[in-house]
C-alpha positions in Angstrom: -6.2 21.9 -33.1 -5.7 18.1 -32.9 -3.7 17.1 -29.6 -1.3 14.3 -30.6 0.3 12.0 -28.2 3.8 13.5 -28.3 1.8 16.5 -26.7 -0.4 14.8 -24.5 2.7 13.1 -23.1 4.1 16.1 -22.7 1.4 17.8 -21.4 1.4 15.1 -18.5 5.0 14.9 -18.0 5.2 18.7 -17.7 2.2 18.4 -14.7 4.4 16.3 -13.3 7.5 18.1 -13.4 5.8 21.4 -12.0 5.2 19.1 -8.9 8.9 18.0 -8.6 10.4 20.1 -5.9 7.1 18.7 -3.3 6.9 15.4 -5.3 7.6 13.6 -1.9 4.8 15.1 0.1 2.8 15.9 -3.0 2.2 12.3 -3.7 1.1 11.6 0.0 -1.8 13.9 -0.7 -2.4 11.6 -3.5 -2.9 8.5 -1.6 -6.2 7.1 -1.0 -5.8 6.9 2.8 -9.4 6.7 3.7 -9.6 3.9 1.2 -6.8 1.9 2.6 -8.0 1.8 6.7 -9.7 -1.2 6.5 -5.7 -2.4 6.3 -4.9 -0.4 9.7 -8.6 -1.6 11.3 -7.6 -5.0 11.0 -3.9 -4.6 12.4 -5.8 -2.5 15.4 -8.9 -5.0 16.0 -12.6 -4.5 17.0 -12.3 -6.5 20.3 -14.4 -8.5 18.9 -13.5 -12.0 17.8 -15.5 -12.4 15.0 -15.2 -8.8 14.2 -11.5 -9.4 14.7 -11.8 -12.4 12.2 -14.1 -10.6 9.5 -11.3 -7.5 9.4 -8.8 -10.1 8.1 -11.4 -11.7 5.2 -12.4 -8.6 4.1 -9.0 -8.1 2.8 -9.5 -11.1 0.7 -7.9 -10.7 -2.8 -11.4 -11.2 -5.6 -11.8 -10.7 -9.3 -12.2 -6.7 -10.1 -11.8 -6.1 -6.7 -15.7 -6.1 -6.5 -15.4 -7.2 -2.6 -19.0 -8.9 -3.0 -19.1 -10.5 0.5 -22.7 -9.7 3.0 -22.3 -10.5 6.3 -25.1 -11.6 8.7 -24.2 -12.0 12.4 -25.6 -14.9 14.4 -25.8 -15.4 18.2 -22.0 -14.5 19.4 -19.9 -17.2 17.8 -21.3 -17.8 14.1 -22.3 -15.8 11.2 -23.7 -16.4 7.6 -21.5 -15.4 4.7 -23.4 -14.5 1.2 -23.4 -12.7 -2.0 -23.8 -9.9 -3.1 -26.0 -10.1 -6.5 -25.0 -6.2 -7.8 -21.3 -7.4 -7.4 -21.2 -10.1 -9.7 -19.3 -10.0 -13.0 -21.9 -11.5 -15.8 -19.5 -10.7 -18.7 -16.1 -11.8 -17.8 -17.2 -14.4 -15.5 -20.4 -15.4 -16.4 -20.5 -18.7 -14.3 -19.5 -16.5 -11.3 -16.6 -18.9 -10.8 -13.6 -16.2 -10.2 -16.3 -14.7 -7.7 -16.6 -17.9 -6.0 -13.0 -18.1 -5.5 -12.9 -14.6 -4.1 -15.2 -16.3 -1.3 -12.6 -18.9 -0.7 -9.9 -16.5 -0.1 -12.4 -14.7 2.3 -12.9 -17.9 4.4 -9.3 -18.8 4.4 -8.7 -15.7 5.8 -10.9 -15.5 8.3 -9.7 -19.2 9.6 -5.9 -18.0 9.7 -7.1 -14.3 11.6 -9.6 -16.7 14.2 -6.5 -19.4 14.4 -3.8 -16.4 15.3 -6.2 -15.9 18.3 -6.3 -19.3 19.4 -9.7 -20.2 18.2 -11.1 -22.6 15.4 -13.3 -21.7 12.3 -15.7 -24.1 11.6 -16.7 -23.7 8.1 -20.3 -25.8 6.2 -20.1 -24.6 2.7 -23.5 -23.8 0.7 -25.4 -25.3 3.8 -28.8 -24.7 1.1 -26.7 -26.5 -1.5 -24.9 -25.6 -4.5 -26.2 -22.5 -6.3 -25.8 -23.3 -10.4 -25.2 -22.0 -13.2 -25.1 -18.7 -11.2 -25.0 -18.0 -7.8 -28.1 -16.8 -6.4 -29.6 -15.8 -2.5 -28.5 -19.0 -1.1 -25.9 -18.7 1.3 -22.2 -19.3 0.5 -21.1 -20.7 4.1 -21.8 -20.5 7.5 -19.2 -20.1 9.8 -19.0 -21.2 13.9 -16.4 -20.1 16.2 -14.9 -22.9 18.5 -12.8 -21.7 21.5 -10.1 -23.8 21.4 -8.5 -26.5 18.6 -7.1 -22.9 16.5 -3.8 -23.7 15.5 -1.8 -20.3 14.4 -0.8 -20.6 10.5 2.8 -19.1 10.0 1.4 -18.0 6.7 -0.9 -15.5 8.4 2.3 -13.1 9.1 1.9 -12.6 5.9 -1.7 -10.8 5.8 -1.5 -7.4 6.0 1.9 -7.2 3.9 0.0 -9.4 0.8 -0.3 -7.2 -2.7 -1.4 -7.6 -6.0 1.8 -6.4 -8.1 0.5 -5.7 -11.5 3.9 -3.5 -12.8 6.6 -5.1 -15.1 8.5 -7.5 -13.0 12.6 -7.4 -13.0 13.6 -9.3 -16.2 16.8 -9.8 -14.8 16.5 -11.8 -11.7 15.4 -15.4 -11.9 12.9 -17.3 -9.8 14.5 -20.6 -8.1 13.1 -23.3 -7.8 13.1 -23.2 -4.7 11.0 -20.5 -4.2 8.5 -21.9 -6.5 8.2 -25.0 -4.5 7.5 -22.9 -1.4 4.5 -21.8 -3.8 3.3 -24.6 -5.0 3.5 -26.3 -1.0 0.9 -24.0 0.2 -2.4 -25.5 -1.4 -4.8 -27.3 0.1 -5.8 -31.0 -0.5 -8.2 -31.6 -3.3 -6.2 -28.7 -5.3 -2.9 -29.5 -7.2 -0.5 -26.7 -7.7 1.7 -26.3 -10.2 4.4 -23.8 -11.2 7.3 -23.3 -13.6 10.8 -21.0 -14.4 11.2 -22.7 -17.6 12.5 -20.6 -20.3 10.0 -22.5 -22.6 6.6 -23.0 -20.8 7.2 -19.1 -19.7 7.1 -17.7 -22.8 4.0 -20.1 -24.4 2.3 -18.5 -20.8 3.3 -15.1 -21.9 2.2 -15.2 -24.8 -1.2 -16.1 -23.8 -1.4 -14.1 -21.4 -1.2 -11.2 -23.5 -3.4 -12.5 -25.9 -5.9 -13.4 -23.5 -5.9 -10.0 -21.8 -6.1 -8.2 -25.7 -9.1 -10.2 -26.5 -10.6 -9.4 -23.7 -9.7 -5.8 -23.4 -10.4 -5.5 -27.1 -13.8 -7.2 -26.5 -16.4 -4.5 -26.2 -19.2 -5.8 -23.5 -15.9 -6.8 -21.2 -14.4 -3.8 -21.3 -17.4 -1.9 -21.1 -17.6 -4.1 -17.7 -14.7 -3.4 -16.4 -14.4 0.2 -17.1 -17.1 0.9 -15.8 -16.5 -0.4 -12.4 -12.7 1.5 -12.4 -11.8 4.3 -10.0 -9.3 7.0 -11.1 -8.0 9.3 -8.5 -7.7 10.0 -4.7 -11.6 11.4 -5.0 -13.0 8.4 -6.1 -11.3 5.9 -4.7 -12.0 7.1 -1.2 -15.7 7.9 -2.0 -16.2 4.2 -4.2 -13.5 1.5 -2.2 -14.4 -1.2 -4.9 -13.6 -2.1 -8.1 -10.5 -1.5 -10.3 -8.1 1.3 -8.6 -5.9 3.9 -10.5 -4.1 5.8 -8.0 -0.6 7.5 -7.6 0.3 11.5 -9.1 0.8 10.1 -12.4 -2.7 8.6 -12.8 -4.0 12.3 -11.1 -1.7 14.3 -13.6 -3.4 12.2 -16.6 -6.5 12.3 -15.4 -6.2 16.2 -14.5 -5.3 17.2 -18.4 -8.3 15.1 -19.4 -6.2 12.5 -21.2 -7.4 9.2 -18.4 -10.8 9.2 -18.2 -13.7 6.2 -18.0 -15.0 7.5 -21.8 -11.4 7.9 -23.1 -10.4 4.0 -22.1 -13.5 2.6 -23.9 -12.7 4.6 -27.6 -10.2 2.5 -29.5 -7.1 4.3 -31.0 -7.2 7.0 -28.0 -4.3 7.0 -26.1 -5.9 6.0 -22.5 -7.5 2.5 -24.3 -3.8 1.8 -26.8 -1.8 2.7 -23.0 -4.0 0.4 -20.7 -3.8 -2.1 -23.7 -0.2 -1.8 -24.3 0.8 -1.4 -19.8 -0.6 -4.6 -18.9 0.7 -6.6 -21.9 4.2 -5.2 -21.1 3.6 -6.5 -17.5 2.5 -10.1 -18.8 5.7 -10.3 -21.3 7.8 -9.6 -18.0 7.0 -12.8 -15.9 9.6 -14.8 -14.9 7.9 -17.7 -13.4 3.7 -18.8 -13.3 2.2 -20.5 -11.0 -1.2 -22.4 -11.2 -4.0 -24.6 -9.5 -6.1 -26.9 -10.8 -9.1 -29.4 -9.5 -10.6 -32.5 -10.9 -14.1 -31.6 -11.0 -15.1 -27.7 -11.0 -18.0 -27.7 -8.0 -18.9 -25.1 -6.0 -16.9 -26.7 -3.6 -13.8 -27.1 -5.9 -14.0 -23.3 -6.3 -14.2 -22.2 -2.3 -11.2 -24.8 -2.0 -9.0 -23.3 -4.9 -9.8 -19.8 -3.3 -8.2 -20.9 0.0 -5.2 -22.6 -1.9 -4.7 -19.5 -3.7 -4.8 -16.9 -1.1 -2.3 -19.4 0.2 0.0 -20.0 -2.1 -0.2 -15.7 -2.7 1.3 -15.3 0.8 3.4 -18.2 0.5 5.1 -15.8 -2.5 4.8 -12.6 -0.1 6.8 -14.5 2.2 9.7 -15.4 -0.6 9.4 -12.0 -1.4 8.5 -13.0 -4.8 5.6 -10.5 -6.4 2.5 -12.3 -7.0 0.1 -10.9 -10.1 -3.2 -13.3 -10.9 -3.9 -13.7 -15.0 -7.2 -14.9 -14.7 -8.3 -13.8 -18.3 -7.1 -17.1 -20.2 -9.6 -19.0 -18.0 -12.9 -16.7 -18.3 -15.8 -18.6 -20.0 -17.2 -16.0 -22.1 -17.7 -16.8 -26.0 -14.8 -14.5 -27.2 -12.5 -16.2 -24.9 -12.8 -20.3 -26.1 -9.8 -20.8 -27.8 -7.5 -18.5 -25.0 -9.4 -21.0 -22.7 -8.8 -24.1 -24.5 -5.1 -23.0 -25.1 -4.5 -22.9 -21.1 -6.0 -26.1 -20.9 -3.7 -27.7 -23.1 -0.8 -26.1 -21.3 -2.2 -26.5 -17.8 -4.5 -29.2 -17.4 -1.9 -32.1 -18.2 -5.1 -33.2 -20.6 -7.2 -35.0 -17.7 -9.7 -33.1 -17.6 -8.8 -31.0 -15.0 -10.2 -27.5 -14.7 -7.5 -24.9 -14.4 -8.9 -22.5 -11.8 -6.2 -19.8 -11.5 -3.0 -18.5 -13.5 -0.1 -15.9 -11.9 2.8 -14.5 -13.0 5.5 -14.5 -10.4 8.7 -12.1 -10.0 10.5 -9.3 -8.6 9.2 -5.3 -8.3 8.7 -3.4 -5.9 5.7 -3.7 -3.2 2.7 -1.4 -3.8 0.6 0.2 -1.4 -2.5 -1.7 -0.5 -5.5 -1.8 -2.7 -8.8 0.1 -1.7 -11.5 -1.7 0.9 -14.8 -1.1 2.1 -15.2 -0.7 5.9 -16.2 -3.9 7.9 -19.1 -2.1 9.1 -20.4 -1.7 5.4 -20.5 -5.4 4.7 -22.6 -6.5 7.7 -26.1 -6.8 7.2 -28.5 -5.5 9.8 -31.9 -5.7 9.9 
């Protein structure tokens, strides 16, 4: 008998509804919780102040959630900070820009978790120089403790409360200006920060948004790369802390009656591809506001930078209580995505020449729990 989606829909709900009556402590058992200590760890502290430091970076927000920082301890003030080449995301970022950026929220973080403690981070990026086209074994930065000259960053209250909000957003509450001034105020030089509420400019940047994320969904060798790195469930989430994260009962009632799974998302015209198609693209036509950055040149260096302005300017929004949803897919420089790319450009890049590094929607929803991390220990490399 052929299952149609009126039934399949059913089928979930029904799961769901059997569950009611213990829905509140039903859905605790459904949360990842091993996957989320990393989160308490860092709130508790090693007692160590690198250690310390490091809990706070490893938090970072990166593409895929691929987490692809290696860790190699130096005397007791310094460490080495590299890559990790099975982490890397050849077809949707094949210049392993967005990874780079990832490493620039890392060492942002770890400067505001060392300041909070009174101490200074001094960071040499690519002290073996700039790895192109791709990164390779060189390192990405080394990083020395000083014991004084930390100045505490009021934005680092904001750490352990920062989220990735990727549900539709409130379409009926507006975002000030002021807010998105508060935004845009917490780059850093060398990377200009823009943002907008106008009715206008919001929808030409929802509209490529969603077309952006269907070309890409709809192109096979990225979905291909991003399903396979996606964990559905309690199970695997704990047992894999990286990569894309479906948690919560309704992802477990779907995934229970067979209807989410890896093989299902990757068939066109099966409900679990149209429904992860169809979710985010109703997300995207719900933004109320974007923000962006930009650089002049697109260096190495450019892209650590625009990783620390835009782990910034993330908890700058936490802070407004705005919700703060990257929409990177506009900017990924693989074939299928040129004119998506060229589109943001336009829009974006005021045409200087400018490379726009990073595209968010901004708005109101509630706060989700945080995503899945590795352990610190895991990321440390011994000999």
């Amino acid at each position: 008998m052929t299952t149609t989606r009126r039934a399949i829909l059913m089928t979930a709900g029904g799961a769901i509804a059997v569950t009611a009556a213990g829905a509140a402590s039903w859905s605790l058992t459904r949360a990842p919780k091993a996957a989320r200590s990393p989160w308490r760890e860092a709130a508790e502290g090693f007692g160590d102040p690198r250690l310390d430091a490091l809990a706070y970076a490893i938090l970072a927000p990166n593409p895929h959630n691929m987490q692809p920082w290696r860790v190699e301890l130096e005397s007791d003030d310094a460490f080495t900070l590299y890559c990790d080449p099975a982490r890397l995301l050849p077809e949707t970022d094949p210049p392993n820009r967005q990874i780079t950026i990832g490493f620039g929220c890392f060492l942002e973080l770890f400067r505001q978790a060392a300041a909070e403690k009174g101490m200074r981070a001094e960071l040499t990026y690519f002290p073996e120089g700039e790895p192109q086209p791709t990164l390779d074994a060189r390192p990405i930065a080394r990083v020395t403790l000083a014991d004084n000259g930390g100045e505490p960053d009021p934005l680092f209250s904001e750490a352990l409360a920062r989220r990735t909000t990727r549900v539709p957003f409130d379409v009926k509450r507006v975002v000030s200006d002021d807010l998105l001034a508060r935004v845009a105020a917490a780059t850093v030089p060398g990377v200009n920060a823009g943002a907008t509420n106008d009715a206008k400019r919001v929808e030409e940047l929802r509209a490529l948004a969603v077309d952006a994320w269907t070309t890409e969904w709809n192109n096979e060798a990225t979905r291909r790369e991003s399903i396979a790195v996606t964990r559905i469930g309690k199970r695997e989430n704990n047992e894999t802390p990286w990569g894309l994260s479906l948690t919560g009962p309704l992802m477990e009632g779907l995934m229970d009656v067979g209807v989410l799974t890896r093989a299902k998302m990757g068939v066109p015209g099966a409900m679990a591809y149209d429904q992860t198609l169809s979710y985010y693209n109703d997300a995207c036509r719900t933004a109320m506001a974007f923000a962006w950055s930009t650089t002049t040149t697109n260096t190495r260096r450019d892209q650590l930078e625009s990783g620390r302005a835009w782990v910034r300017m993330q908890l700058a929004a936490n802070a407004a209580g705005l919700c703060f949803h990257p929409l990177s897919q506009a900017l990924q420089e693989f074939p299928a995505m040129e004119a998506q790319y060229k589109k943001a450009h336009a829009l974006l890049a005021g045409g200087e020449g400018r490379t726009v590094q990073m595209l968010a929607r901004l708005g109101f929803a509630a706060s989700p729990p945080p995503a899945p991390r590795e352990p610190l220990s895991s990321k440390l490399l011994v000999d």
